[in-house]
Residue, then its C-alpha position, 0 to 999 in steps of 0.5 A: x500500500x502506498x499513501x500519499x506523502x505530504x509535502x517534503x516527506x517520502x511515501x510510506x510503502x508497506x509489503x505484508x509479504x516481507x512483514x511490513x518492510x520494504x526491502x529497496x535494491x538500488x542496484x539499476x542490474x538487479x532492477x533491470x533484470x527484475x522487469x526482465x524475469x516473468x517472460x525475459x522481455x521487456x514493456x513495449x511502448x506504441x501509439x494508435x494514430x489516423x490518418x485524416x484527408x482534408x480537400x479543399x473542394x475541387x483542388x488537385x492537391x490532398x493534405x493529409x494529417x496524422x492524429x495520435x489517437x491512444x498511447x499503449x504499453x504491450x506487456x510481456x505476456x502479451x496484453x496491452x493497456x491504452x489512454x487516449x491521447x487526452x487522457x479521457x479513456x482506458x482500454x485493455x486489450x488482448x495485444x497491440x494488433x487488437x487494439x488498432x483493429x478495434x479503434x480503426x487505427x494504424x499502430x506505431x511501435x515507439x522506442x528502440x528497434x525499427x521492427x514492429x512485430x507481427x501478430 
């Protein structure tokens, strides 16, 4: 459980697991080898973007816009969590893929490596 700190104080953190004491490894290897442990991969960060048309009647010039409509974090086991991009909704998901589907939305892997994976 964590509350809260007032101003100026640290958070109280409580495990029951480890009797009510939080036992902190400051060591960033260990830390990252933690997130690592459950499947050896990494959260992955992605957008949901549209892509909109605007034709100034009877030009022969389209422009075009790309909106970002959802932010997304794919978690290692597979599922994904969004927010839109004003905040305003959460999703869950069964993977990224499902997630642009549902929303009629192109999907952009963000971060390292240019691949995005398949489904």
């Amino acid at each position: 459980m964590e509350r809260s700190p007032k101003f100026g104080q640290p958070s109280a953190h409580h495990d029951q697991g480890f009797g009510g004491h939080l036992v902190r490894d400051t060591n960033p290897e260990h830390a990252y080898e933690a997130t690592r442990m459950p499947t050896g991969d990494l959260p992955r960060m992605f957008a949901l973007v549209q892509e909109f048309y605007e034709d100034d009647e009877g030009e022969e010039d389209v422009e075009s816009f790309t909106e970002v409509v959802a932010y997304g974090l794919a978690l290692p086991g597979g599922t994904v969590a969004t927010v839109a991009a004003n905040g305003s909704e959460f999703g869950r998901w069964t993977s990224a893929h499902n997630a642009a589907r549902r929303l009629h939305t192109d999907l952009v892997w963000l971060g390292d490596g240019d691949t995005n994976p398949t489904p």
